[in-house]
C-alpha positions as CSV (number, residue, x, y, z in Angstrom):
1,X,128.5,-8.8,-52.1
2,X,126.4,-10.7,-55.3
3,X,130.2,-9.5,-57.4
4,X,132.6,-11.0,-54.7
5,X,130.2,-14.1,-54.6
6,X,130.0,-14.4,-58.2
7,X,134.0,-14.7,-58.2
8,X,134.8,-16.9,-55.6
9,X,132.6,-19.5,-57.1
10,X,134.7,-18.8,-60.7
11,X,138.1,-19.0,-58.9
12,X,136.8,-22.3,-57.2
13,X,135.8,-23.8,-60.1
14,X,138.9,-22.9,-61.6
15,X,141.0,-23.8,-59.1
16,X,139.1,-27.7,-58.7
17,X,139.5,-27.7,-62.7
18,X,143.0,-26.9,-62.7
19,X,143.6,-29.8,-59.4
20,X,141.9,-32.5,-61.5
21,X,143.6,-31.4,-65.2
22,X,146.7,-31.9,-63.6
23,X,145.9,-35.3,-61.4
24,X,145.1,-36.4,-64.9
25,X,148.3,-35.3,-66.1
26,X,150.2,-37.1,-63.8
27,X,147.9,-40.5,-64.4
28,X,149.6,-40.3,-68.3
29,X,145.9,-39.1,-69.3
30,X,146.5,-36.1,-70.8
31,X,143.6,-36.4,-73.2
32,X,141.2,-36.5,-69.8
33,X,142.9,-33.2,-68.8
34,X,142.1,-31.7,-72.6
35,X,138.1,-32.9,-71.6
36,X,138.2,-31.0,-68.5
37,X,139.8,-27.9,-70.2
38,X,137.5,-27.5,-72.8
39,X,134.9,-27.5,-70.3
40,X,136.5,-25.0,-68.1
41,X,137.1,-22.6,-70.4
42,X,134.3,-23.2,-72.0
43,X,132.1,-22.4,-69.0
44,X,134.5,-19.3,-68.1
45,X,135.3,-17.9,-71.2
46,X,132.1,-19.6,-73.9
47,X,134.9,-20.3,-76.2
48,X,136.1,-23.4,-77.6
49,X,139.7,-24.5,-77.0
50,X,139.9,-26.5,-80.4
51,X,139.8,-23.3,-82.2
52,X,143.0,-22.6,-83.6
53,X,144.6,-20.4,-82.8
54,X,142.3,-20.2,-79.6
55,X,142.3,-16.5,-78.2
56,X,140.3,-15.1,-74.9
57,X,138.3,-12.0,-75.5
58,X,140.2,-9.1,-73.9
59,X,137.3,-7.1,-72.6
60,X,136.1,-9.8,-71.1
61,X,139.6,-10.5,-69.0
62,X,139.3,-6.8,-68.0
63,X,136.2,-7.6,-65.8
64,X,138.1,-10.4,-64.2
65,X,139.8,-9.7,-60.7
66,X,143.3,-9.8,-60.3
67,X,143.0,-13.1,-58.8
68,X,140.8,-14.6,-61.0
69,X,143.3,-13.7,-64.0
70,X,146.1,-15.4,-62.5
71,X,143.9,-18.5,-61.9
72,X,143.2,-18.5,-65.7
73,X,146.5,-18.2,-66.5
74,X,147.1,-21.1,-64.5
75,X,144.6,-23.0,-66.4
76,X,146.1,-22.3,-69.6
77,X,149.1,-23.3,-68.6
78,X,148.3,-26.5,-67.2
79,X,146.1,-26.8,-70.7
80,X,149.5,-26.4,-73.1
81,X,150.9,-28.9,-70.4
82,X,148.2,-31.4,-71.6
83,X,148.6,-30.5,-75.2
84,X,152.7,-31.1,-75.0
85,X,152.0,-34.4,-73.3
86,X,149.7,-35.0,-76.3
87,X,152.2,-34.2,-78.7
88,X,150.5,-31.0,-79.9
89,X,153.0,-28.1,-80.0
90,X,151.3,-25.2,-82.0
91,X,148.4,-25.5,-79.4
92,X,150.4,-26.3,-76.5
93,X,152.6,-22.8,-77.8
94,X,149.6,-21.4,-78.3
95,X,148.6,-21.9,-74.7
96,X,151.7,-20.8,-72.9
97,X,151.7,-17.2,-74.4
98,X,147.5,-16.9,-73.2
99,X,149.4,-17.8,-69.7
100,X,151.8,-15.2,-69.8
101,X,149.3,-13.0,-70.9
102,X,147.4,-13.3,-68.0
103,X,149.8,-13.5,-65.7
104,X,150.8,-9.8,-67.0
105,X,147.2,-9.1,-67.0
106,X,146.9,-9.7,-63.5
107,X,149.8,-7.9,-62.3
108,X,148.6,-5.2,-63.9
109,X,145.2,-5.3,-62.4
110,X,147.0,-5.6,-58.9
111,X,149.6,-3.3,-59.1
112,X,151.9,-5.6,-57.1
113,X,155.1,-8.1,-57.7
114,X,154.4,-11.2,-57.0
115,X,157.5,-13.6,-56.3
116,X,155.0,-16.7,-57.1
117,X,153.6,-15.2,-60.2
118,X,157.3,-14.7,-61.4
119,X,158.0,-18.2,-60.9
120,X,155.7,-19.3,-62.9
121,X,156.3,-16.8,-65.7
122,X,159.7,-18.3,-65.7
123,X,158.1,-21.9,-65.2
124,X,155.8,-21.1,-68.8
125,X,159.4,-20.0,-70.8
126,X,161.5,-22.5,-69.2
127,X,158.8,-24.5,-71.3
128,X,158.6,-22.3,-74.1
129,X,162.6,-22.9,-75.0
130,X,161.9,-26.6,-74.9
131,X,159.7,-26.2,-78.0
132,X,162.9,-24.1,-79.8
133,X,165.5,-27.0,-79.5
């Protein structure tokens, strides 16, 4: 009961994080969005963002719940979002491949196809081929 508690609180964090990075987003603040990110992750994960190239600790991510994985892998996509909007490609590049990381992560962990999930697999290389041109 004290595990399931501890991550529904992480995966509500995350999930209010991710709500406000991308509200800032869509106010042309992408910088805000970078502030909230580096506080996310930093609570989550105790790493720092600005680290280049930034990397999550894969033993670490193994603890995580299926569900929990996916809602990091949210965050770092909507963190390369904010990096693109800033202009930063190597970190915003950076970013997208943590995503699909932990999107594949996840479904491992869950052992299930996810129609959602693929979407936004598809959504992070849709926006990985924009870097290429």
């Amino acid at each position: 009961m004290i595990k399931e508690d501890y991550l529904i609180r992480f995966i509500t964090i995350i999930g209010r994080s991710i709500a406000a990075m991308l509200d800032k987003r869509k106010q042309q603040q992408p910088e805000e969005s970078l502030v909230l990110a580096r506080a996310l992750f930093k609570e989550i994960t105790g790493g720092n963002i600005d680290e280049e190239p930034f990397q999550l600790d894969k033993q670490q991510v193994s603890q995580w719940s299926a569900q929990m994985t996916e809602r990091m892998g949210d965050a770092a996509y909507e963190t390369a979002m904010a990096y693109k909007d800033c202009g930063d490609k190597a970190r915003a590049e950076n970013f997208m491949d943590i995503a699909l990381s932990l999107y594949a992560a996840s479904e491992a962990k869950d052992m299930t196809f996810s129609f959602e999930r693929e979407k936004k697999k598809d959504a992070v290389n849709k926006e990985k081929l924009t870097f290429s041109k």
